[in-house]
N, C-alpha and C positions, 0 to 999 in steps of 0.2 A: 576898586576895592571889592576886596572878594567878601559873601555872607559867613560871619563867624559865630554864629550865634549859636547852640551846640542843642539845646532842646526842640526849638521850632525851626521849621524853615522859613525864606522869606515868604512864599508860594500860600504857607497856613496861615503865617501876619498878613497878606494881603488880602484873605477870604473876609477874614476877620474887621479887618479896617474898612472895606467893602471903595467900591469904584468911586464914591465922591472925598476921598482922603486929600488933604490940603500938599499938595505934589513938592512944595518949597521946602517943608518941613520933612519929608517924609524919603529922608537920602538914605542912604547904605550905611554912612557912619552913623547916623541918630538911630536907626533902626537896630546894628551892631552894638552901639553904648547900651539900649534901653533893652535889649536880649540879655546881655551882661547882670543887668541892675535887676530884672526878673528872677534869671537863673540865680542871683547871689543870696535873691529875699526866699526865694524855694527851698534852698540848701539849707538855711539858716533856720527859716521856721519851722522843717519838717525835721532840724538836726541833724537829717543825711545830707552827706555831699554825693547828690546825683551825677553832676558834672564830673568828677572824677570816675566813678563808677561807670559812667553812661555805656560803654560799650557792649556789659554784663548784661544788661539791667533788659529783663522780660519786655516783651514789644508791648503787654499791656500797659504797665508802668510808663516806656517808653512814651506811649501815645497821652496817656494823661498828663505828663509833666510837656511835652508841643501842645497840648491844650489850655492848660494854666499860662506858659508863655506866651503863645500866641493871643489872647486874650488881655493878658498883660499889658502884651507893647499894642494893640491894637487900641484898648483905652487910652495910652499915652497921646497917641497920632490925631485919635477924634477928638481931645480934648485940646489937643495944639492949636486949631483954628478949626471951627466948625461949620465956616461959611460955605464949603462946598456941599454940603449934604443937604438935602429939599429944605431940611427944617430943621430949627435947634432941637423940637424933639425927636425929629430920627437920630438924629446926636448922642441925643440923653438915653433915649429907648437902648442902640445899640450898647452902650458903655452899660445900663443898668444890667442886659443883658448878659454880657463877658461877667460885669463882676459876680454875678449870683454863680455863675460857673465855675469863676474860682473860688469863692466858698466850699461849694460844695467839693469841689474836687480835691482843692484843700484839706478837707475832712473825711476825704477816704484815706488821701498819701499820710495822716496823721494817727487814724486807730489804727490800735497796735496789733489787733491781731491783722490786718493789711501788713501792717510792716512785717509781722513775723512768715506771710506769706510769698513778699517781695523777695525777700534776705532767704528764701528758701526756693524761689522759681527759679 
């Protein structure tokens, strides 16, 4: 099964999830579903539909929305099973980590004069 995931690659979700990710869980199709379920709640709360868009859309934007997903599905993976990683707070630390970066990055793709920026690069 090929990666379908359309904002991040698998290569950014693996930086992300980092080398002790629970390997049973962490297949093509959960990684594929859970790019899906990302990309759907980005579209939704930011009111654009990126994904459709995507081809257009400025390499800066580009990169912030592989970064919100990436992030995303890497929180899903380390909280799957977190017995690979040294210790439940490298777990905790990395997942704190990702989501404070989707906040914020959340809060760029959402002021508007960004959006009137995006909609005009």
């Amino acid at each position: 099964m090929a990666h379908t995931g359309i904002f991040a690659t698998k290569a950014e979700i693996d930086v992300k999830v980092g080398e002790n990710v629970n390997s049973t869980g962490y297949t093509e199709t959960n990684i594929n579903n859970a790019c899906a379920q990302s990309e759907s709640f980005i579209n939704v709360k930011c009111r654009t539909n990126f994904s459709d868009s995507y081809s257009g859309l400025n390499a800066d934007v580009k990169r912030i929305l592989s970064e919100i997903s990436a992030c995303w599905v890497a929180i899903d993976f380390i909280a799957y099973n977190m017995a690979g990683y040294t210790s439940r707070v490298e777990a905790e630390d990395m997942i704190n980590l990702h989501w404070a970066k989707i906040e914020k990055l959340l809060e760029v793709l959402e002021e508007s004069k960004n959006q009137t920026w995006m909609a005009s690069a």
